[in-house]
C-alpha positions as CSV (number, residue, x, y, z in Angstrom):
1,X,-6.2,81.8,17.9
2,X,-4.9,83.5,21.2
3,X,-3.1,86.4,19.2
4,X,-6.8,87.8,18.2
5,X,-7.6,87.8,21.3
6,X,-4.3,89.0,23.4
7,X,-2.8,90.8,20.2
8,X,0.3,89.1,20.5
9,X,2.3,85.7,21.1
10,X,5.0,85.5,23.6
11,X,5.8,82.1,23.5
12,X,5.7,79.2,21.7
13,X,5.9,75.6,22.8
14,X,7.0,73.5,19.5
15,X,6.7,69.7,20.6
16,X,5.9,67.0,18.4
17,X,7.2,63.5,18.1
18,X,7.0,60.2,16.3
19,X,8.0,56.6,17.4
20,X,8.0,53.6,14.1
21,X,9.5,51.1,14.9
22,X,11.9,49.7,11.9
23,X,15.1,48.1,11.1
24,X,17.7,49.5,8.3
25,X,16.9,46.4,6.3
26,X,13.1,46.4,6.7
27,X,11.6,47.2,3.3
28,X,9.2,50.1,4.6
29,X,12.5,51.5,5.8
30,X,12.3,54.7,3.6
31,X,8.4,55.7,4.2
32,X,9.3,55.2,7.8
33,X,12.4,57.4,7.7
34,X,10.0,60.0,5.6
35,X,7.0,60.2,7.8
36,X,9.8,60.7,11.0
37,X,11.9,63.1,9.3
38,X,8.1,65.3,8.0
39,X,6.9,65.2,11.7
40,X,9.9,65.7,13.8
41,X,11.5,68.5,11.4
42,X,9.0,70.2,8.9
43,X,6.2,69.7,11.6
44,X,8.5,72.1,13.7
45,X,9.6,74.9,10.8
46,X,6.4,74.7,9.7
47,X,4.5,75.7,13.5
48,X,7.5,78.5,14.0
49,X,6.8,80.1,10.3
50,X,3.1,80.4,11.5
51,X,3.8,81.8,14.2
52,X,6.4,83.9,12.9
53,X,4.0,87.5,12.4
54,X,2.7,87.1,15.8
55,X,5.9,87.1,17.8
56,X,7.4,89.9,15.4
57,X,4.1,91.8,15.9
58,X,5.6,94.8,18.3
């Protein structure tokens, strides 16, 4: 990781994305909307709390 070797992070690109294509009546409906909603929202919380006590680190 680039914090053990510059001691610190000073920024943090967060970028992820998913594309499945679906229809509101389309029986995989709900696994789609769940595997969207886990990348393009807990995939992001998840990389900032990570990188949370390298930012902080003074």
């Amino acid at each position: 990781m680039s914090s053990k070797k510059f001691g610190q992070l000073d920024i943090l690109v967060n970028n992820a994305g998913i594309s499945i294509p679906t229809t509101i009546d389309d029986e995989n409906y709900e696994e789609s909307w769940d595997k969207t909603f886990d990348v393009l929202l807990k995939g992001q919380v998840n990389l900032i709390r990570a990188a949370l006590p390298f930012i902080r680190k003074p």
